[in-house]
N, CA, C and O of each residue as an XYZ file, in Angstrom:
464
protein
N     -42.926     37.932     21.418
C     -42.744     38.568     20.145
C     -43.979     38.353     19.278
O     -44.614     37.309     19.133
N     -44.169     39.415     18.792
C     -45.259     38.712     17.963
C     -45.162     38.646     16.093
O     -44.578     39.373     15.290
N     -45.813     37.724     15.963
C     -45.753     37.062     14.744
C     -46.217     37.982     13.397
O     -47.415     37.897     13.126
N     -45.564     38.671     12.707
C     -46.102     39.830     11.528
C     -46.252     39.175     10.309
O     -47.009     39.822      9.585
N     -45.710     37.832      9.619
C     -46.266     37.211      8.768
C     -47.534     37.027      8.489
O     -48.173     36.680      9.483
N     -48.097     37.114      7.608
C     -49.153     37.070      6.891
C     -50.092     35.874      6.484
O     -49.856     35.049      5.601
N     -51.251     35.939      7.331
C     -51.730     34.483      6.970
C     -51.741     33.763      5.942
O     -52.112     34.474      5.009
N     -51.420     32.159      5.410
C     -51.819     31.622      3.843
C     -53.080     31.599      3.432
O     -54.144     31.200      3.905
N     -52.594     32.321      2.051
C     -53.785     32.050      1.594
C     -55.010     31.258      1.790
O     -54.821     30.444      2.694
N     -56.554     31.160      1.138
C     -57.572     30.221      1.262
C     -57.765     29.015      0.693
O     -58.107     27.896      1.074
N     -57.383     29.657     -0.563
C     -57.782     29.467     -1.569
C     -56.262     28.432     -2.449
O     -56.286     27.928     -3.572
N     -55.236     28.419     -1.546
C     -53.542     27.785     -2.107
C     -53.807     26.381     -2.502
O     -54.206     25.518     -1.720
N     -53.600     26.232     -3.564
C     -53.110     24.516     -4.367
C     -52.237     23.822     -3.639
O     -51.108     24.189     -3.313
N     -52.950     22.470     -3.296
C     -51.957     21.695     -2.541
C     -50.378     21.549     -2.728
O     -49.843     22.485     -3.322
N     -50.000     21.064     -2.531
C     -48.048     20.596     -2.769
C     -48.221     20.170     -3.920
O     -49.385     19.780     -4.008
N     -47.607     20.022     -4.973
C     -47.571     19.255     -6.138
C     -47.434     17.995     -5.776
O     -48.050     17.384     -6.649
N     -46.830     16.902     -4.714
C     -46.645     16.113     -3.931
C     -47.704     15.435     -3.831
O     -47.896     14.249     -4.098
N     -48.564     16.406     -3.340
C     -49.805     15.557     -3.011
C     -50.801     15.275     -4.001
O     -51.615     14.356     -3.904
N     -50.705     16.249     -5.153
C     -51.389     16.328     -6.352
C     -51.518     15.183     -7.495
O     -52.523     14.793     -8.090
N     -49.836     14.677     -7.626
C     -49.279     14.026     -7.953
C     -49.663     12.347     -7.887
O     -49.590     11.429     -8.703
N     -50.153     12.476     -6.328
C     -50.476     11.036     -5.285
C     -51.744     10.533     -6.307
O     -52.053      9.472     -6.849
N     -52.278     11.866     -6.254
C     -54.199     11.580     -6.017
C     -54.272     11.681     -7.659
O     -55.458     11.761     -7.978
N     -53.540     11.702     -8.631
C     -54.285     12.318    -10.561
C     -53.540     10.618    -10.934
O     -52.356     10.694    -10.605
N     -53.743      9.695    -11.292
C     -53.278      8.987    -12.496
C     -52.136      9.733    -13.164
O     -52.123     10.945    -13.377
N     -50.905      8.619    -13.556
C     -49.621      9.291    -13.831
C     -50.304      9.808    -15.889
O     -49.794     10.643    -16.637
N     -51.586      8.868    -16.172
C     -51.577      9.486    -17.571
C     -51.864     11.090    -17.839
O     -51.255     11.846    -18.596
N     -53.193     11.419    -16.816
C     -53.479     12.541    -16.831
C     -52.956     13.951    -16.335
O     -53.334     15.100    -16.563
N     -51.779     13.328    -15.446
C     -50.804     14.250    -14.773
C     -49.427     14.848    -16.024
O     -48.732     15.862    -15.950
N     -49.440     13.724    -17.122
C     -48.509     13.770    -18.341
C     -49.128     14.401    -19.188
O     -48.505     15.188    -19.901
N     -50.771     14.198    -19.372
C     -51.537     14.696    -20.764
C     -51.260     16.163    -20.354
O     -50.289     16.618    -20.960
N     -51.861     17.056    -19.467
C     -51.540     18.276    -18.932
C     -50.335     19.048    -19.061
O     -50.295     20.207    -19.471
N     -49.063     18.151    -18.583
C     -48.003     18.863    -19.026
C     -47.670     18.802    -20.253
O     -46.599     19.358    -20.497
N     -47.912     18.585    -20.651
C     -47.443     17.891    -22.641
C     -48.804     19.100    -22.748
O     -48.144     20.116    -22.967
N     -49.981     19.467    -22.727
C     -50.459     20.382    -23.040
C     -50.156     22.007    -22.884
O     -50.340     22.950    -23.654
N     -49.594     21.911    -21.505
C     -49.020     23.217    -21.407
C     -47.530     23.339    -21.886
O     -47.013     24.456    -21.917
N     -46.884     22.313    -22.229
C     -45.667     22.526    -22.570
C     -45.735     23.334    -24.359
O     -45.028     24.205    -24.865
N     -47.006     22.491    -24.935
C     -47.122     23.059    -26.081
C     -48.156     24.093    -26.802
O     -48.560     24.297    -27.947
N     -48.382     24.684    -25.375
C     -49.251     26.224    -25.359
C     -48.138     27.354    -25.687
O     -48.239     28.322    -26.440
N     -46.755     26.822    -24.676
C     -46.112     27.499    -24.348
C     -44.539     27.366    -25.559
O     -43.570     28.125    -25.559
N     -44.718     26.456    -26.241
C     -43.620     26.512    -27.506
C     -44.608     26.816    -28.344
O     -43.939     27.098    -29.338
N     -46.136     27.017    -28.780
C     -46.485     27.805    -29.312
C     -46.258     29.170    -29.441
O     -45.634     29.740    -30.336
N     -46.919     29.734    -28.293
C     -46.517     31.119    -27.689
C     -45.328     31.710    -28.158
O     -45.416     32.820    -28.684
N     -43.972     31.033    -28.034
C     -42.620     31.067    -28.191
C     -42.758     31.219    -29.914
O     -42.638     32.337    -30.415
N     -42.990     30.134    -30.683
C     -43.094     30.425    -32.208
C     -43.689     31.275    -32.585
O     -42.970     31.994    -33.280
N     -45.131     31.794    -32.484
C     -45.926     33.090    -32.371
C     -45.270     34.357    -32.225
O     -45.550     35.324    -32.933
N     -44.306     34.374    -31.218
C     -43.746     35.684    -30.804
C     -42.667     36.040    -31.987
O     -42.625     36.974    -32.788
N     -41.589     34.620    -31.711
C     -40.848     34.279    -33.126
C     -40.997     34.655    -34.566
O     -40.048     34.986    -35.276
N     -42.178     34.589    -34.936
C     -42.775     34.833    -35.923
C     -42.872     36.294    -35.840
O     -42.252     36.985    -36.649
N     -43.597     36.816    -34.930
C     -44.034     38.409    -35.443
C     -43.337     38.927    -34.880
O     -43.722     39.971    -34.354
N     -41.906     38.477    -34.673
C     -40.153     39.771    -34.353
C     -39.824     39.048    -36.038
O     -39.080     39.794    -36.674
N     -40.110     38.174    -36.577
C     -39.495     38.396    -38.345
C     -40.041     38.740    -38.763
O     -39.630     39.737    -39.356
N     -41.263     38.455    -38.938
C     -42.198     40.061    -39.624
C     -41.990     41.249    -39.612
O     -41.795     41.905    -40.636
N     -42.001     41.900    -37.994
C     -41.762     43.201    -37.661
C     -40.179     43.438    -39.016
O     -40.016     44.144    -40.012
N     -39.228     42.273    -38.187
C     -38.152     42.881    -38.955
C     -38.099     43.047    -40.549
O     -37.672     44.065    -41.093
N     -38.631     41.817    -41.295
C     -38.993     41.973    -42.542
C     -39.494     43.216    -43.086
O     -39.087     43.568    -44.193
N     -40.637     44.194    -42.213
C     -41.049     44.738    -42.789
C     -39.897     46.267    -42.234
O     -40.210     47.314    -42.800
N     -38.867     46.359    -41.377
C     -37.698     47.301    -41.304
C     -36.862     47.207    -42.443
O     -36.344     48.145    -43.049
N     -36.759     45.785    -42.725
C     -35.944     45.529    -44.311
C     -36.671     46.411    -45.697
O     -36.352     47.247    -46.542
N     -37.772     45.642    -45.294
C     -38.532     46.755    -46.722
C     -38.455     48.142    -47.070
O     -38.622     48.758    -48.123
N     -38.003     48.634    -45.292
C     -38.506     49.939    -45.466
C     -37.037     50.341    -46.058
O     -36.986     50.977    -47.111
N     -36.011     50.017    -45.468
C     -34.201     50.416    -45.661
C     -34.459     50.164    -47.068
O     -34.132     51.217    -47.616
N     -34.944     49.191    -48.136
C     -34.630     48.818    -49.001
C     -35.127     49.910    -49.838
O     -34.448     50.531    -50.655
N     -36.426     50.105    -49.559
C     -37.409     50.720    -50.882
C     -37.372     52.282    -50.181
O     -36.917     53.157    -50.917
N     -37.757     52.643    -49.000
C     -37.736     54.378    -48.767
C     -36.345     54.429    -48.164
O     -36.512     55.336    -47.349
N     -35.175     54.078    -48.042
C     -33.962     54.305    -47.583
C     -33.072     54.017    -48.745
O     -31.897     54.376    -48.667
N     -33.403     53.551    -49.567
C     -32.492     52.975    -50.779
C     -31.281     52.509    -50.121
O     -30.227     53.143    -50.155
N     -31.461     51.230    -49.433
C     -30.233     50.826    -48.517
C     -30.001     49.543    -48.712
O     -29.891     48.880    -47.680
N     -29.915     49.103    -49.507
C     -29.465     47.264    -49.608
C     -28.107     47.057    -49.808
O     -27.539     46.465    -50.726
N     -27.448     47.889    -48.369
C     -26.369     47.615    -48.302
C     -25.944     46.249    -46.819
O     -26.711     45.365    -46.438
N     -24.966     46.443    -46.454
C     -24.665     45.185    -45.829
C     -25.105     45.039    -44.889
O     -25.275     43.820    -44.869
N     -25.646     45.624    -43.510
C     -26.552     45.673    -42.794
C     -27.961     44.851    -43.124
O     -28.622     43.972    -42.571
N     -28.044     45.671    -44.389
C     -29.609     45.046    -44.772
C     -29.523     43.995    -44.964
O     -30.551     43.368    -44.706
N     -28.271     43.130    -45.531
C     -28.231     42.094    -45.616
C     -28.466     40.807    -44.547
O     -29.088     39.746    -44.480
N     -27.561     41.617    -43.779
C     -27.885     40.935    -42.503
C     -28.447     40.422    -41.972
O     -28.507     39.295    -41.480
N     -29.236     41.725    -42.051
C     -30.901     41.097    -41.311
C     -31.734     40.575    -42.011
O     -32.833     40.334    -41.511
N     -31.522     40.303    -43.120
C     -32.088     39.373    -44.357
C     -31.727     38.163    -43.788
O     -32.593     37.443    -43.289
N     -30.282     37.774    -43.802
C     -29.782     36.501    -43.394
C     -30.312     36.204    -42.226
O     -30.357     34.982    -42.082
N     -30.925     37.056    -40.921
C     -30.995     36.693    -39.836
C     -32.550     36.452    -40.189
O     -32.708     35.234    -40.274
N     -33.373     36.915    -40.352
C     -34.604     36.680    -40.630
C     -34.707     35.061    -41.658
O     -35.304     34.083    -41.207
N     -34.460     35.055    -42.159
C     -33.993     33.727    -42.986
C     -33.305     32.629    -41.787
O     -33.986     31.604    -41.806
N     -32.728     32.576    -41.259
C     -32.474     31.885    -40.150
C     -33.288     31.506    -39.384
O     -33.481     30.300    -39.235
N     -34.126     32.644    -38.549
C     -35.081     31.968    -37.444
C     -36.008     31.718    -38.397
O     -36.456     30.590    -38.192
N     -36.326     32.036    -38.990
C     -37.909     31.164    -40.268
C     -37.588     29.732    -40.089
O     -38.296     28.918    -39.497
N     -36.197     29.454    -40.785
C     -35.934     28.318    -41.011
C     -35.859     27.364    -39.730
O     -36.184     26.180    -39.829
N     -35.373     27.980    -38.393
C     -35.037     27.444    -37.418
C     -36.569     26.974    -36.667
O     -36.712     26.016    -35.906
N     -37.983     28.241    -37.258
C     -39.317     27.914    -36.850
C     -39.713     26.709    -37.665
O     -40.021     25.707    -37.019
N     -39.750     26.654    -38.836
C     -39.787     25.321    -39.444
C     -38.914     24.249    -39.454
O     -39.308     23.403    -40.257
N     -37.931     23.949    -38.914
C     -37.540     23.035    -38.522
C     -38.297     22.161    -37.130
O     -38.650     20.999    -36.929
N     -38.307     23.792    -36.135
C     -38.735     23.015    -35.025
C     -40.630     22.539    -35.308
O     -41.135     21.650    -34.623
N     -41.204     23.075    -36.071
C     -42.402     23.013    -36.225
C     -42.430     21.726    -37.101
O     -43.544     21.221    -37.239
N     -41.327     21.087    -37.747
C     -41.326     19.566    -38.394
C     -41.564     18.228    -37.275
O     -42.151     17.150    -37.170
N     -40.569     19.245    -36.483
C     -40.066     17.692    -35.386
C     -41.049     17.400    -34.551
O     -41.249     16.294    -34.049
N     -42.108     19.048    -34.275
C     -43.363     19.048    -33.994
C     -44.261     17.899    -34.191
O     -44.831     17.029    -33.533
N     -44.119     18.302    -35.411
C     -45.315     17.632    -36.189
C     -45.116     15.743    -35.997
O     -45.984     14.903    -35.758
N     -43.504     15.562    -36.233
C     -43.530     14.379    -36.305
C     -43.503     13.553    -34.896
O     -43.407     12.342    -34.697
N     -43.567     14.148    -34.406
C     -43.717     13.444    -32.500
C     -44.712     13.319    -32.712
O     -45.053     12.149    -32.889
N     -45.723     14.326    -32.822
C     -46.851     14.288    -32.238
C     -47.434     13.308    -33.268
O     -48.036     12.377    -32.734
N     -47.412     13.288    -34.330
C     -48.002     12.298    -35.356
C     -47.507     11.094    -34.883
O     -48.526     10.490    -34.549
N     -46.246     10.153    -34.580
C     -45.942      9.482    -34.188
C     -46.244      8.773    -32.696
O     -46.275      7.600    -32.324
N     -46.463     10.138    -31.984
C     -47.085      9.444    -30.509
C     -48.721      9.088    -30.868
O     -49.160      8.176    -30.167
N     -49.589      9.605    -31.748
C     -50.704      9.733    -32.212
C     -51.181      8.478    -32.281
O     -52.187      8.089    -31.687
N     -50.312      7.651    -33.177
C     -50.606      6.379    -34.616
C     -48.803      6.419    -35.002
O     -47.943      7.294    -35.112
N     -48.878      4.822    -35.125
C     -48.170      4.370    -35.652
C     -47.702      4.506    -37.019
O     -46.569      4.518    -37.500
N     -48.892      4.609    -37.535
C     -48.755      4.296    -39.169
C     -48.810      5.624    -39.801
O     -49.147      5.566    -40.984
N     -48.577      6.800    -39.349
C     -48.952      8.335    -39.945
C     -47.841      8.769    -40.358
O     -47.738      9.826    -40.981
N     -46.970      8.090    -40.094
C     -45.159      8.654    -40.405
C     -44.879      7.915    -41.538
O     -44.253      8.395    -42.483
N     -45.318      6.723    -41.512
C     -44.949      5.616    -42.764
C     -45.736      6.427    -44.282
O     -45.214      6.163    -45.365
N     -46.757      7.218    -44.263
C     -47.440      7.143    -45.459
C     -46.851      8.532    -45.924
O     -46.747      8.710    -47.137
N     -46.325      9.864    -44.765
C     -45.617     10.568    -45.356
C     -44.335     10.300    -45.873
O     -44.007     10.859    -46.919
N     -43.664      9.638    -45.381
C     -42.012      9.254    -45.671
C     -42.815      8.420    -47.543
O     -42.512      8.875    -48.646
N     -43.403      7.693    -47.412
C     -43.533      7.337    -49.023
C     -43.934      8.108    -49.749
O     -43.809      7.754    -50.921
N     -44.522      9.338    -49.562
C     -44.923     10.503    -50.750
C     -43.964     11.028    -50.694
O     -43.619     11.477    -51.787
N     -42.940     11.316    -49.473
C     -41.492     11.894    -50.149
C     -40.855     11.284    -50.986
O     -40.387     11.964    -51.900
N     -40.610      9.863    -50.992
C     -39.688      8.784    -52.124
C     -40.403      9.056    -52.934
O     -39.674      8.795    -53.891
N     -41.828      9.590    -53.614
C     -42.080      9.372    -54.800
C     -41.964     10.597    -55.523
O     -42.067     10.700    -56.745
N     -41.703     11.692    -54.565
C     -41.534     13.042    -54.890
C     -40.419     13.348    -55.703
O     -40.198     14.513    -56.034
């Protein structure tokens, strides 16, 4: 019989297995922690300009549709939601990463809030 599969590639990345063996466990972590937060960027980015887009469908119902009826509302409330839900996650962001950073970077914001 003969064999119709297709030779492997030349050019194929080892097993992750073996990759794994041969990188230091720090630099094998710095990498994923980098692409992990290319990629919840990406995600907020996109996030962001579907509430824009929609913000600016609100404007239009509101001011050339004369429509600020309950619908519009809606999507007021929903746009107001993921904002809030992007800044939330963009806090907890901030405070990991400040915290895995330095110790002491969390302590000096938490006291300008008490004095706020």
């Amino acid at each position: 019989m003969l064999d119709l599969a297709p030779p492997p590639p030349e050019n194929v990345a080892p097993p992750a297995e073996a990759k794994e063996a041969s990188d230091p466990p720090d630099e094998a972590t710095a990498a994923t922690d980098a692409v992990t937060r290319r990629l919840e960027d990406r995600v907020v980015a996109d996030a962001f300009v579907r509430a824009v887009d929609d913000m600016g469908v609100v404007a239009d119902r509101i001011d050339v549709a004369d429509d600020p009826g309950l619908d519009t509302q809606r999507m007021q409330e929903s746009i107001l939601a993921r904002l809030d839900q992007m800044i939330e996650a963009a806090e907890r962001q901030e405070a990991s990463s400040s915290s895995s950073s330095s110790g002491g970077g969390s302590s000096g914001s938490s006291s300008n809030q008490d004095s706020a």
